[in-house]
TIMINU-451763 format. One record per residue: x, y, z of N, C-alpha, C, CB in turn. Coordinates in Angstrom, 3 decimals. Glycine has a CB too. Example, Ala and Ser with C-alpha at 12.3 -4.5 7.8 and 13.67 -1.06 7.14 Angstrom:
<tormars>
     n_c1     n_c2     n_c3    ca_c1    ca_c2    ca_c3     c_c1     c_c2     c_c3    cb_c1    cb_c2    cb_c3
   13.190   -5.690    7.800   12.300   -4.500    7.800   13.200   -3.300    7.800   11.308   -4.473    9.046
   12.850   -2.250    7.080   13.670   -1.060    7.140   12.900    0.030    7.870   14.084   -0.598    5.725
</tormars>
This chain:
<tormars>
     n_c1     n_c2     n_c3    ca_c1    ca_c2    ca_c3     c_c1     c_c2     c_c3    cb_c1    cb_c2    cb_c3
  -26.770   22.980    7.860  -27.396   23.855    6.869  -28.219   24.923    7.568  -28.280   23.044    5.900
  -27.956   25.988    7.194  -28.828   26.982    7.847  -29.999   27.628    6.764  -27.818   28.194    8.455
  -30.927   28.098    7.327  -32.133   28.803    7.032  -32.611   30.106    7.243  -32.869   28.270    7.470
  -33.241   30.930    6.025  -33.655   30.201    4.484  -32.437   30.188    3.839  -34.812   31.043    3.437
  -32.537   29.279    2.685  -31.407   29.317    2.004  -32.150   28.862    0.557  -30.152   28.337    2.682
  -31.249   28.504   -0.547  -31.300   28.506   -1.762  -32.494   27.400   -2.097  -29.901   28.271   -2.305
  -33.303   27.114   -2.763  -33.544   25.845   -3.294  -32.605   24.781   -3.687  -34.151   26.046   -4.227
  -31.883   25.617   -4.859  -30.912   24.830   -5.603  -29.667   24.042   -4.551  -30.209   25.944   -6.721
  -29.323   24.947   -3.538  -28.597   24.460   -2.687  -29.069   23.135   -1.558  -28.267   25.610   -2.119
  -30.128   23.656   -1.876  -30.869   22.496   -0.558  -30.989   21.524   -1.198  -32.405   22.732    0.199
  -31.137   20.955   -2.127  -31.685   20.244   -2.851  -29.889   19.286   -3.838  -32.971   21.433   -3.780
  -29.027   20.555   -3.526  -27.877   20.027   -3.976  -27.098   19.200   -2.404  -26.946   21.432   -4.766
  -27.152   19.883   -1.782  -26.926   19.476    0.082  -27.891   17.915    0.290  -27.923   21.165    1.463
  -28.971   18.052    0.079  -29.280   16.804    0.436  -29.498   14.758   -0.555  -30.485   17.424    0.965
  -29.596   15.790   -1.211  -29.348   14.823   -2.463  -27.706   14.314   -3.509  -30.313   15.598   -3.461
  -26.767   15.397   -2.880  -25.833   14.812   -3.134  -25.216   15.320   -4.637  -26.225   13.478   -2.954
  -25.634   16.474   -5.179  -25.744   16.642   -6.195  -25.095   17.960   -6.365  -26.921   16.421   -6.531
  -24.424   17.421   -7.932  -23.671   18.983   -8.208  -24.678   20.258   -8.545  -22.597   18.872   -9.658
  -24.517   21.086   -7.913  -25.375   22.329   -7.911  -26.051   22.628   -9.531  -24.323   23.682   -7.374
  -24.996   22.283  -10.435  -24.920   22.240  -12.077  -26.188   21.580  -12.601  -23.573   21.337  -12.665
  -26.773   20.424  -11.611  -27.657   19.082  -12.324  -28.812   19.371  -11.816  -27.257   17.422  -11.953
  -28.567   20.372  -10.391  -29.770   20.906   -9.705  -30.659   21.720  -10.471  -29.409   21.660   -8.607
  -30.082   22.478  -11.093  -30.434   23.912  -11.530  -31.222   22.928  -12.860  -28.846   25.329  -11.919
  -30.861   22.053  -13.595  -31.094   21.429  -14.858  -32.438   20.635  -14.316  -29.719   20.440  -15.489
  -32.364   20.381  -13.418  -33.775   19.378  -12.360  -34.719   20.691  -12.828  -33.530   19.066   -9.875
  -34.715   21.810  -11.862  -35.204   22.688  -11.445  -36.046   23.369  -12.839  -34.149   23.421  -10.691
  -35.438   23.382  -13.981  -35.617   23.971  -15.204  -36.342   22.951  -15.606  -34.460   24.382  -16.036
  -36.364   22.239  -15.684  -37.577   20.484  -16.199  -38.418   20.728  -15.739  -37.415   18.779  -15.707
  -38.822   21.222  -14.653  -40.004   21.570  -13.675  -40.049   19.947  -12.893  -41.735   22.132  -14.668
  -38.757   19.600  -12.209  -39.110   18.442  -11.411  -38.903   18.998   -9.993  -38.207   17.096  -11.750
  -38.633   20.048   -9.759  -38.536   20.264   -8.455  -40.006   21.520   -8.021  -36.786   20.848   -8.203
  -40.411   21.025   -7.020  -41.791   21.567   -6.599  -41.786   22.111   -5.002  -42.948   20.297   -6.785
  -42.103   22.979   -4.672  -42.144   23.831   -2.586  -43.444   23.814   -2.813  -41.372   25.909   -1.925
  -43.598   23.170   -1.354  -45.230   22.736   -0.769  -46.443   22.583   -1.995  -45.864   24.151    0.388
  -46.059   21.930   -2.473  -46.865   21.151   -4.517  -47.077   22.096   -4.981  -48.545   20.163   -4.887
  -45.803   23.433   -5.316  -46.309   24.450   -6.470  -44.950   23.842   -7.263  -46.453   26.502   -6.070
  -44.835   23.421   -8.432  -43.374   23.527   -9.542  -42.836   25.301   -9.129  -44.008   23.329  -11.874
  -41.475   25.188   -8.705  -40.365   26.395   -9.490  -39.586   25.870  -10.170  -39.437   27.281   -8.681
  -39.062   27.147  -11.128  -38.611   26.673  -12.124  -37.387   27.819  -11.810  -39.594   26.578  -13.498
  -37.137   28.400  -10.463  -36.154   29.280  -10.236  -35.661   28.914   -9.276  -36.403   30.462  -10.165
  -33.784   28.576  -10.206  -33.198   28.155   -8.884  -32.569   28.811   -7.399  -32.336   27.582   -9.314
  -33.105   30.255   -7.530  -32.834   30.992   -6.248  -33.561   31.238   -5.130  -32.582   31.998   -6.475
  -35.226   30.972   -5.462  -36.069   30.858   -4.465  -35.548   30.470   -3.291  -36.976   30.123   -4.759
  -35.704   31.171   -2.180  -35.355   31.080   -0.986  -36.433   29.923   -0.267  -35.340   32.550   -0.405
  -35.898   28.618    0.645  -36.768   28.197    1.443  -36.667   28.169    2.788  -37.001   27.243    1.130
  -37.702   27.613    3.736  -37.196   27.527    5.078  -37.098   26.079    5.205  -38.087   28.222    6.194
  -36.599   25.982    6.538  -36.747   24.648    7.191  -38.121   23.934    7.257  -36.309   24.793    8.534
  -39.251   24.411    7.594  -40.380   23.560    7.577  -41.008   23.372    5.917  -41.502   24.264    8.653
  -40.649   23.880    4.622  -40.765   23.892    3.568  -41.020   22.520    3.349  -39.848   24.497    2.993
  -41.806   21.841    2.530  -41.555   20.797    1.816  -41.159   20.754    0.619  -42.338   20.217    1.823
  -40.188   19.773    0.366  -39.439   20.056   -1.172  -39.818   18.551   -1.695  -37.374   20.463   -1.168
  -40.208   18.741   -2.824  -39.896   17.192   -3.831  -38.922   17.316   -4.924  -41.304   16.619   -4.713
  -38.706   16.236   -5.578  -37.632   16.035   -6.580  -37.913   14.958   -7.485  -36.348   15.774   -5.953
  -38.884   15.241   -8.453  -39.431   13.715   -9.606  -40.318   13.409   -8.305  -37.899   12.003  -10.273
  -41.252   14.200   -7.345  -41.908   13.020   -6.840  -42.005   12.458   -5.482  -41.459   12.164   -7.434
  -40.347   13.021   -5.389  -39.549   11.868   -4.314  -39.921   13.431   -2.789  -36.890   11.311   -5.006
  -40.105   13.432   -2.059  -39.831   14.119   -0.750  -38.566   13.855   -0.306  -40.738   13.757    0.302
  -37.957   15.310    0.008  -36.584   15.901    0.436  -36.556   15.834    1.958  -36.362   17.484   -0.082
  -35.996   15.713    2.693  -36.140   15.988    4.218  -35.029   16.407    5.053  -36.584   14.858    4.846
  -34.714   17.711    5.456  -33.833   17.754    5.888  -33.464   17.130    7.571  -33.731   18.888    5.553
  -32.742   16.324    8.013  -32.152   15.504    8.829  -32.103   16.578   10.112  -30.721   14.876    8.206
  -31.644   17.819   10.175  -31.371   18.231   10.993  -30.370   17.818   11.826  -32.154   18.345   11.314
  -29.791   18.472   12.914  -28.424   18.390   13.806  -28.670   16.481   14.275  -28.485   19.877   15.591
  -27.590   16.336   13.787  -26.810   14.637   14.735  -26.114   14.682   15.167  -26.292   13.459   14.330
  -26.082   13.177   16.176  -25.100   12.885   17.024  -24.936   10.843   17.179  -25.613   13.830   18.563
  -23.509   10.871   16.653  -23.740    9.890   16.784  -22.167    9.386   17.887  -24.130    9.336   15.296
  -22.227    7.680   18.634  -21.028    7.464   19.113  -20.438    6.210   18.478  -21.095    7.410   20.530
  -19.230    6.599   18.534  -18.515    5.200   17.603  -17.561    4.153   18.328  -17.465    5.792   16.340
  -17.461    3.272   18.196  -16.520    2.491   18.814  -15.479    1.850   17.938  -17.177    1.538   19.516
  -14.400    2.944   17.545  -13.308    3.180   16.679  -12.509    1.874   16.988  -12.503    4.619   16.961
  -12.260    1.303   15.485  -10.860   -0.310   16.197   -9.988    0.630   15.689  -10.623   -2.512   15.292
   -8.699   -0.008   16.158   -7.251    0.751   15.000   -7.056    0.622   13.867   -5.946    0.426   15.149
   -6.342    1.139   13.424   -6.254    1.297   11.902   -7.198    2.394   11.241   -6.607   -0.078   11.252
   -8.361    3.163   11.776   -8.842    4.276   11.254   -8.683    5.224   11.598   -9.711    4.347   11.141
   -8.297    6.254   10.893   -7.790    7.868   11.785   -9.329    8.714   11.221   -5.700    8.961   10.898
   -9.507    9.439   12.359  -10.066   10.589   12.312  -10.227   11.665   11.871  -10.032   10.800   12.765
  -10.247   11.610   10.467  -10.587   12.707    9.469  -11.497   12.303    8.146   -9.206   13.281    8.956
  -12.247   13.028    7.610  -12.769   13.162    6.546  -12.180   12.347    5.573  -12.802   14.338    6.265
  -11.642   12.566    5.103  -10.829   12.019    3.623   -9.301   11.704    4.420  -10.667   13.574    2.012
   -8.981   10.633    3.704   -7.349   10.121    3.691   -7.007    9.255    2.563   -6.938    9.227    5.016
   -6.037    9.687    2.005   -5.548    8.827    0.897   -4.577    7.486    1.135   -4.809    9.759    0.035
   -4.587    7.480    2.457   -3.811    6.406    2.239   -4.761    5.336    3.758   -1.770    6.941    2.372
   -5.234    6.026    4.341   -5.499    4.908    4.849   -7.496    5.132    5.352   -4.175    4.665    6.201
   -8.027    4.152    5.872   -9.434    3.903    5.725   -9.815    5.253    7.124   -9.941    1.852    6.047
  -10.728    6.338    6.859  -11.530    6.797    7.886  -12.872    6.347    8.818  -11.777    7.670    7.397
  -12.753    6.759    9.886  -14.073    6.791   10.843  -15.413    7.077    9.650  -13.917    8.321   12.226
  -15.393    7.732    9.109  -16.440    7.624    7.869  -16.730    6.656    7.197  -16.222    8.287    6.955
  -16.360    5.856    7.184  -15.869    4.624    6.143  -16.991    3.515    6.993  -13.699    4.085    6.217
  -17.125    3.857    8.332  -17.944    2.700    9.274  -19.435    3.107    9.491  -17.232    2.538   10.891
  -19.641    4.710    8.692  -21.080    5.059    8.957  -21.867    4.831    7.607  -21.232    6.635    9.484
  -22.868    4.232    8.222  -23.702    4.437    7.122  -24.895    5.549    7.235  -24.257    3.134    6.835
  -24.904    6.429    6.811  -25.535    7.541    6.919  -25.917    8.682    5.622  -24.775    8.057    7.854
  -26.674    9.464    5.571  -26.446   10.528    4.678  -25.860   11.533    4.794  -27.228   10.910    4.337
  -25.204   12.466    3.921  -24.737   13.742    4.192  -23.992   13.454    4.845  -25.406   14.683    4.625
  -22.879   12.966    4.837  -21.834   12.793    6.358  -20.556   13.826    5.756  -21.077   10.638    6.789
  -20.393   14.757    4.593  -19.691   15.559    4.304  -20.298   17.066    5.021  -19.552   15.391    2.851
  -21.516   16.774    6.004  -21.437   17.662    6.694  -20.593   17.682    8.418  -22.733   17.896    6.590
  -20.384   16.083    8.672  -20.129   15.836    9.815  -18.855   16.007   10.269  -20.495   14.820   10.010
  -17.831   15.990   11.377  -17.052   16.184   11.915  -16.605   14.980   12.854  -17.335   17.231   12.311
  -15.728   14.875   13.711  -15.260   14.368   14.814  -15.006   15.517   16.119  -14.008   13.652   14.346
  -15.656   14.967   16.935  -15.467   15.937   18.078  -14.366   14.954   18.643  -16.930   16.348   19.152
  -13.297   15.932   18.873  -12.216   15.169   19.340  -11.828   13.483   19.038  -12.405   15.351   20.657
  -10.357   14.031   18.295  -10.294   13.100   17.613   -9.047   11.960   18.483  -10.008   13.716   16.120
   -9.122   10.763   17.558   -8.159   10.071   18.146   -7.295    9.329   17.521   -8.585    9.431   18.886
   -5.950    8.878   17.508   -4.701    8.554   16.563   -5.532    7.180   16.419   -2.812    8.551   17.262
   -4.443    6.961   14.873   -4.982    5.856   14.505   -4.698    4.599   14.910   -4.912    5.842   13.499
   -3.663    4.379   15.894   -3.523    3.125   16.680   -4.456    3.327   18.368   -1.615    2.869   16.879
   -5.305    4.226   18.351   -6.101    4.431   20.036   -7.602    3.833   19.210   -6.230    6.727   20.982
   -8.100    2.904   20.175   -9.385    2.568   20.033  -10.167    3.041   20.900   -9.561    1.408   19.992
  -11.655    2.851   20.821  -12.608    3.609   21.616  -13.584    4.566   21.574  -12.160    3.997   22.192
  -14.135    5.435   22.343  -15.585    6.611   22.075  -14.535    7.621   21.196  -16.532    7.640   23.970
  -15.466    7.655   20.098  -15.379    8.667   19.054  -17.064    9.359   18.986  -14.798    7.840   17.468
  -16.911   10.757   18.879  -18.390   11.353   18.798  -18.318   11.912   17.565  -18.867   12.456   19.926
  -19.269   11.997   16.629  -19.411   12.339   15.541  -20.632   13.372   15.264  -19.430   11.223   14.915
  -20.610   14.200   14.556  -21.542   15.337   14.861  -21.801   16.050   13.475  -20.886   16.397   15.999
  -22.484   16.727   13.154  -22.723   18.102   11.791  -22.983   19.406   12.865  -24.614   17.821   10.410
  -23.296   19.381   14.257  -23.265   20.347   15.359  -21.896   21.166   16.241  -23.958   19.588   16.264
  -21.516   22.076   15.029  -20.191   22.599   15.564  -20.521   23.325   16.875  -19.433   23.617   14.499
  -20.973   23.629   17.271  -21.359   24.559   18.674  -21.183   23.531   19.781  -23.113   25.250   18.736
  -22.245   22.261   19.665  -21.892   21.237   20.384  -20.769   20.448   20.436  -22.598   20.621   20.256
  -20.100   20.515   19.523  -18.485   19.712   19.264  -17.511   21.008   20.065  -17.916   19.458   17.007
  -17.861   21.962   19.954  -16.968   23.280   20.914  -16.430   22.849   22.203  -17.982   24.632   21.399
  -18.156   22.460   22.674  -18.061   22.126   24.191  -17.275   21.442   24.835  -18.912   21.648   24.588
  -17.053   20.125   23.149  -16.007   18.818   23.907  -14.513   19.367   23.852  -16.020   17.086   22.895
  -14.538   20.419   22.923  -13.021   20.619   22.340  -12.143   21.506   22.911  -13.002   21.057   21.019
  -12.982   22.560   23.216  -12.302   23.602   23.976  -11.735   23.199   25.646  -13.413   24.822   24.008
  -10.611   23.848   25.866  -10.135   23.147   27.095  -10.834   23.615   28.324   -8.650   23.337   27.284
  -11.456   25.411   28.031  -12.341   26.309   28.449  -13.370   25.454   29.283  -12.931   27.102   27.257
  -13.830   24.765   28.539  -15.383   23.899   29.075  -14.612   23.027   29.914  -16.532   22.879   27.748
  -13.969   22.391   30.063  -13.254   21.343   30.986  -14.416   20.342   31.157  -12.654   21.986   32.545
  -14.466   19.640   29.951  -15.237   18.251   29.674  -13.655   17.530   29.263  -16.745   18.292   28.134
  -13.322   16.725   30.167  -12.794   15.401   30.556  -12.779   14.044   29.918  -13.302   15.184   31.526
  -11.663   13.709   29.301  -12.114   12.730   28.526  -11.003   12.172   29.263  -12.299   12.784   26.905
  -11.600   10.574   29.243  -10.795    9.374   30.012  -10.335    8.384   29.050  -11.703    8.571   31.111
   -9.102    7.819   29.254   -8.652    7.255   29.169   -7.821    5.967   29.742   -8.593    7.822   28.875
   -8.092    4.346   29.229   -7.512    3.407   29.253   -6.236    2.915   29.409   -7.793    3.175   28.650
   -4.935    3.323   29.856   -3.808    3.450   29.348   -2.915    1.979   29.752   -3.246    4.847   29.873
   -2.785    1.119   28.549   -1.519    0.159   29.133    0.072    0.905   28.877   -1.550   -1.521   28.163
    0.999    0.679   30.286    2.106    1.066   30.285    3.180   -0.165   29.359    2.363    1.355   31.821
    4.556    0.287   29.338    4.956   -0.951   29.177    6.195   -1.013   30.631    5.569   -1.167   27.420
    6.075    0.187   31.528    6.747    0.657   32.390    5.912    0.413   33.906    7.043    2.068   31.927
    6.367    0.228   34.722    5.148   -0.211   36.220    5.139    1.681   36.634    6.217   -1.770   38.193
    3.242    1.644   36.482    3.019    2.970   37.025    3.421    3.091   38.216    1.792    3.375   37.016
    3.910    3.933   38.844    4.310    4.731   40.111    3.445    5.694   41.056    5.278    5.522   39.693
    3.299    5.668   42.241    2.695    6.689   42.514    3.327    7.947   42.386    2.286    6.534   43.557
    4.702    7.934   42.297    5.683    9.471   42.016    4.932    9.812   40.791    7.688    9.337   41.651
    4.679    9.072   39.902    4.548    9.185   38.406    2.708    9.403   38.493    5.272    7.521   37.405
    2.162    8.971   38.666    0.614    9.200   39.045    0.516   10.940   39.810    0.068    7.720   40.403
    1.100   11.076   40.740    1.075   12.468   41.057    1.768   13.627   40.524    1.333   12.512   42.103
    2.850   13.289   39.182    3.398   14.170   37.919    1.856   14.518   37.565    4.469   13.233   36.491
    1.298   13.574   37.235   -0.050   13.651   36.116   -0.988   14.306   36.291   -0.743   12.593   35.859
   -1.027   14.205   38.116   -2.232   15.227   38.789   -1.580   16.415   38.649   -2.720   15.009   40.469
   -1.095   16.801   38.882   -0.380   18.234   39.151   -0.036   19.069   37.561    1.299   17.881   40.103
    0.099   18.245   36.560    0.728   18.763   35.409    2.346   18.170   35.032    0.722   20.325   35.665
    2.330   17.840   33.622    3.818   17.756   33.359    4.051   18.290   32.044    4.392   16.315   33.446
    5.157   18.933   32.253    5.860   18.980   30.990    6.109   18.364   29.534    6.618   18.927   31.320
    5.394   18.638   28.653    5.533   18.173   27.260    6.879   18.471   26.609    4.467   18.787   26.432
    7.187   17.851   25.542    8.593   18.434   24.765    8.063   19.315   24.044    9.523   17.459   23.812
    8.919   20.069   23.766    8.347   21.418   23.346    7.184   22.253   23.887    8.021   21.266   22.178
    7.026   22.046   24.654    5.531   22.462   25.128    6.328   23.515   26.448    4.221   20.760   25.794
    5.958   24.907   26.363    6.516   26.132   27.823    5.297   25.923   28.837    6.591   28.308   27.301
    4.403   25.098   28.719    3.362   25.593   30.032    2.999   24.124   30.188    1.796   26.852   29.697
    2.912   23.783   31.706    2.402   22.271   31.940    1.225   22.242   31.536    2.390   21.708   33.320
    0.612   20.555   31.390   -0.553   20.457   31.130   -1.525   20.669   32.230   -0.660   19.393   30.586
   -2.413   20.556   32.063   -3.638   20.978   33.113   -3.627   19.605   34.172   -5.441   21.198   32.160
   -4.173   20.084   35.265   -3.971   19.054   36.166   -5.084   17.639   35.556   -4.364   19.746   37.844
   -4.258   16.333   35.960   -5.033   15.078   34.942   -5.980   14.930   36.333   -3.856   13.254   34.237
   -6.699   13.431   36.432   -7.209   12.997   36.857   -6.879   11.316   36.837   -8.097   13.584   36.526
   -5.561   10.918   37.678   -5.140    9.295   37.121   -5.048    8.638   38.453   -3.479    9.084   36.157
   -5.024    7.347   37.674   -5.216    6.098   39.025   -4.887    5.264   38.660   -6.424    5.622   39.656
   -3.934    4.679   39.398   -3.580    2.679   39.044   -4.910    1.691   38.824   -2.713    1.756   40.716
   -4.961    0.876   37.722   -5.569   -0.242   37.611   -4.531   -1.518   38.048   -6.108   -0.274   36.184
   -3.652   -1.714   37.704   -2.499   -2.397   38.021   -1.238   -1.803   37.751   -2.524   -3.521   37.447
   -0.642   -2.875   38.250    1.555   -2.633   37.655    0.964   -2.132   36.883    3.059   -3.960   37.010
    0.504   -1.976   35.400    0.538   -1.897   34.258   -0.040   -0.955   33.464    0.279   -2.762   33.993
   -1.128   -0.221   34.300   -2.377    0.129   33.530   -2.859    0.863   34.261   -3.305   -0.816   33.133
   -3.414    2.389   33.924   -4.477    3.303   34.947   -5.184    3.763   33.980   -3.909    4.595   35.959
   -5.952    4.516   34.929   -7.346    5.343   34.029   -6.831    6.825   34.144   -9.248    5.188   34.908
   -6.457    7.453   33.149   -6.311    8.862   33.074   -7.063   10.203   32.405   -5.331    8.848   32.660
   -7.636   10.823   33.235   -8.846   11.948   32.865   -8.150   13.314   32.078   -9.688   12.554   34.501
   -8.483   13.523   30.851   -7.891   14.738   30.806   -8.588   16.271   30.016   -6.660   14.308   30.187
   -8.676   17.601   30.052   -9.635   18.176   29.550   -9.175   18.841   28.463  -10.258   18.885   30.378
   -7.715   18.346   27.917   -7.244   19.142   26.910   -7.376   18.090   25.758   -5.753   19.771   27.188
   -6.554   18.568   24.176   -6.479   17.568   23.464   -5.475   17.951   22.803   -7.524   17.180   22.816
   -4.182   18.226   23.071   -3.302   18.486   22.717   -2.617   17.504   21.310   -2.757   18.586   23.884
   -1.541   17.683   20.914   -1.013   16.136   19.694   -0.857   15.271   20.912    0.915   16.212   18.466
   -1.075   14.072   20.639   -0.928   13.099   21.236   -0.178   13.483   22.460   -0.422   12.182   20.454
   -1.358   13.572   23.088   -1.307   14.223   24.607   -0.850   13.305   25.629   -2.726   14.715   25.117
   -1.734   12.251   25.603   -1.592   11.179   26.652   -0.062   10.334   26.153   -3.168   10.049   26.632
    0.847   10.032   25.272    0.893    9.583   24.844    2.422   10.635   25.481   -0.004    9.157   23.828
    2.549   11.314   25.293    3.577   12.424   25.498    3.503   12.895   26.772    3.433   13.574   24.595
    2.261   12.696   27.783    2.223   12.766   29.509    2.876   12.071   29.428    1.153   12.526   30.545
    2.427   10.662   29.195    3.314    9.027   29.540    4.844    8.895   29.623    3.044    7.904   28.303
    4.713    9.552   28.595    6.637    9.822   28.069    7.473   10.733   28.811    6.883   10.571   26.478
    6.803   12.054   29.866    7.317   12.751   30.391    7.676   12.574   31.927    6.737   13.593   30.058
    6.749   11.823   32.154    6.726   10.807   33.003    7.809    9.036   33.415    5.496   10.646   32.597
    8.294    9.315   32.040    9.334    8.099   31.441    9.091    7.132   31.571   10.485    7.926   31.789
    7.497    7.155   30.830    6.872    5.693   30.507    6.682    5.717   29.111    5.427    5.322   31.249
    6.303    4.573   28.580    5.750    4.404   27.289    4.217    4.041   26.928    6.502    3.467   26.785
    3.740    4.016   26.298    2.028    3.850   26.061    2.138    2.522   25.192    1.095    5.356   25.060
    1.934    1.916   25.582    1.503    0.457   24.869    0.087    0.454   24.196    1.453   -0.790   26.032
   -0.698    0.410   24.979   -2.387    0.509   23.800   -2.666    1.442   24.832   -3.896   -1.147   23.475
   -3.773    2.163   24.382   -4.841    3.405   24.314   -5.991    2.900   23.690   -4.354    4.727   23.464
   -7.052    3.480   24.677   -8.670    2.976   24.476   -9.147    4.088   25.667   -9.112    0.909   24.906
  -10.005    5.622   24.626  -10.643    6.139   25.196  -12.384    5.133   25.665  -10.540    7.380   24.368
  -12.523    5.502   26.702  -14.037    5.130   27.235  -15.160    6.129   27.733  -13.872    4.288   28.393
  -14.812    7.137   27.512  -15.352    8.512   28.155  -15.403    9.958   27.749  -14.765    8.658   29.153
  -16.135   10.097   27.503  -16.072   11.999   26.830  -17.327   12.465   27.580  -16.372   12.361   24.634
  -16.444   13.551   29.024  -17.494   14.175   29.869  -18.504   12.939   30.378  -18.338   15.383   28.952
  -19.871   13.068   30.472  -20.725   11.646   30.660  -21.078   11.007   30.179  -21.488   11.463   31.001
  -20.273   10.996   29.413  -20.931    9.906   27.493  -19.879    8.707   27.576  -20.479   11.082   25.230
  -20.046    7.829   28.026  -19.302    6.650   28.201  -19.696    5.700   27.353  -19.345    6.168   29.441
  -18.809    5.097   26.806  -19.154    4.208   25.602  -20.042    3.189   25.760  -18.073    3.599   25.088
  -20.758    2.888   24.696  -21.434    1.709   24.878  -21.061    0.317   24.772  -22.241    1.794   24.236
  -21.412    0.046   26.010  -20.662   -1.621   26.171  -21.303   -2.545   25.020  -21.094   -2.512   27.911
  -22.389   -2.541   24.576  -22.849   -3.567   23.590  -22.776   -2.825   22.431  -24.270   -4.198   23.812
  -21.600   -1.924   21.688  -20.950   -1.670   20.547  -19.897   -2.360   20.029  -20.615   -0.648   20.598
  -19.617   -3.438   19.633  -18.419   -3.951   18.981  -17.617   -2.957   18.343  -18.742   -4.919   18.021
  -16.337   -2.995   18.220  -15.395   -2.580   17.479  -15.979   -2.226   16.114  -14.366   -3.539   17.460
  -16.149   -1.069   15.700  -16.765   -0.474   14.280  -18.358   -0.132   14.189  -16.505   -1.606   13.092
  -18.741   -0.649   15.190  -20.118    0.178   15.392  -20.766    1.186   15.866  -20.661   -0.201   15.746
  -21.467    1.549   15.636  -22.111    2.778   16.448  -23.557    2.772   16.408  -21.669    4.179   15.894
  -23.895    4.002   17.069  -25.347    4.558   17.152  -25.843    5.668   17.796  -26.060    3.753   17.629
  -26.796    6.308   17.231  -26.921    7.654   17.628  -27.222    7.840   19.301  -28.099    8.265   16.726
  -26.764    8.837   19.251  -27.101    9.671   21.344  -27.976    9.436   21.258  -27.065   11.355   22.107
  -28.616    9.355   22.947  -29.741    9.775   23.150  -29.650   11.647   23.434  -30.276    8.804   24.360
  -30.675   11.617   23.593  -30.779   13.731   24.110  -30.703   13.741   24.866  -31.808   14.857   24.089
  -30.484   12.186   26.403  -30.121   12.755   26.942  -28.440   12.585   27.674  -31.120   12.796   27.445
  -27.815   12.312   26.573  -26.246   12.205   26.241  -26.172   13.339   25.699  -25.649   11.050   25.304
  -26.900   13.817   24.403  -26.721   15.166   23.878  -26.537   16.306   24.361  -27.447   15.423   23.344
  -27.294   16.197   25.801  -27.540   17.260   26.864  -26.687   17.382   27.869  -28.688   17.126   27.471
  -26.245   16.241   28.165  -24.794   16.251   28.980  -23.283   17.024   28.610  -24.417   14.808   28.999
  -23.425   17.296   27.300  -22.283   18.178   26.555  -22.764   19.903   26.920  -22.311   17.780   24.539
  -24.174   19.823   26.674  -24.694   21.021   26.539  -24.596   21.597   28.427  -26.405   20.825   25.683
  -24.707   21.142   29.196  -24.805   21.571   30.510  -23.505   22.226   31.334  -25.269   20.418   31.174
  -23.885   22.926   31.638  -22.459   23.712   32.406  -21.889   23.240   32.957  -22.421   24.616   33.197
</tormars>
């Protein structure tokens, strides 16, 4: 939400409310800026304003950040009609302001960042910034070092005219490496693997830039950054 802006809007933004019921508040004389009643729903306020409503104090939340530890079965968007979202696991307010900074398919588990800070979600998204996100990868194919050095160098997507950016990968076993990457193409990793003429068995991001997941998050939990995780996006 930016500032100054409407009463009626602020008051519809944080409370959840159709702009229609605001304006009807507002005309009752239940809505009051720093304990004077208006009874006009265009008054402009700022951010340090205090607003009530019947009483109640308004507060605006200001920019979040929170990290999630996504199981499968939830995809990464706002609304879905057919199956359950990353929204669905927050309990929070206003989360129809929030986003996913880089998102992840609905069978990949792992760090999901969640935000209402589009400037800061830029940083993770754009390939420009070259913030690195890692990845878990089980094969169902024995990694190779031929195939490990496709990945550094760039490979070819289907359909895709320009290789990908050079990865950052390494054997964990026969089976399994850690692969760094700064793009987020459609199912990127997933389509390296394949170009490579492997297959992806499970996926579990652990890493976005220096924000590494939290080990004492179970599957569906989360909790907000610290600032100074917040700040690690923000730094050159």
């Amino acid at each position: 939400m930016k500032f100054p802006c409407r009463i009626d809007k602020f008051v519809s933004h944080i409370n959840e409310l159709p702009r229609s019921k605001v304006k009807i508040l507002i005309k009752k004389g239940e809505v009051a800026i720093n304990g004077i009643v208006t009874k006009k729903s265009d008054v402009q306020i700022g951010a340090d304003d205090l607003i009530e409503v019947s009483g109640k104090q308004l507060k605006y939340l200001g920019k979040r950040y929170f990290m999630l530890n996504k199981p499968q079965g939830y995809v990464c968007a706002n609304h879905d009609e057919l199956h359950p979202t990353v929204f669905d696991l927050l309990n929070e307010p206003n989360l129809k302001d929030f986003h996913v900074a880089g998102r992840l398919d609905i069978d990949t588990t792992g760090l999901v960042l969640i935000t209402n800070d589009g400037d800061w979600s830029h940083q993770i998204t754009s390939p420009k910034k070259q913030k690195f996100k890692t990845y878990l990868v089980e094969t169902k194919e024995i990694i190779t070092e031929e195939s490990l050095e496709k990945l550094r160098h760039g490979v070819a997507l289907h359909n895709e005219k320009q290789l990908t950016r050079p990865a950052q990968a390494e054997a964990i076993d026969k089976y399994a490496l850690r692969l760094s990457i700064c793009e987020g193409k459609y199912h990127q990793v997933k389509r390296m693997l394949a170009a490579v003429e492997n297959h992806v068995v499970e996926l579990h991001r652990e890493k976005i830039s220096g924000i590494t997941l939290d080990t004492n998050l179970a599957q569906g939990e989360y909790r907000p950054l610290t600032q100074q995780e917040v700040d690690i996006i923000n730094a050159k």
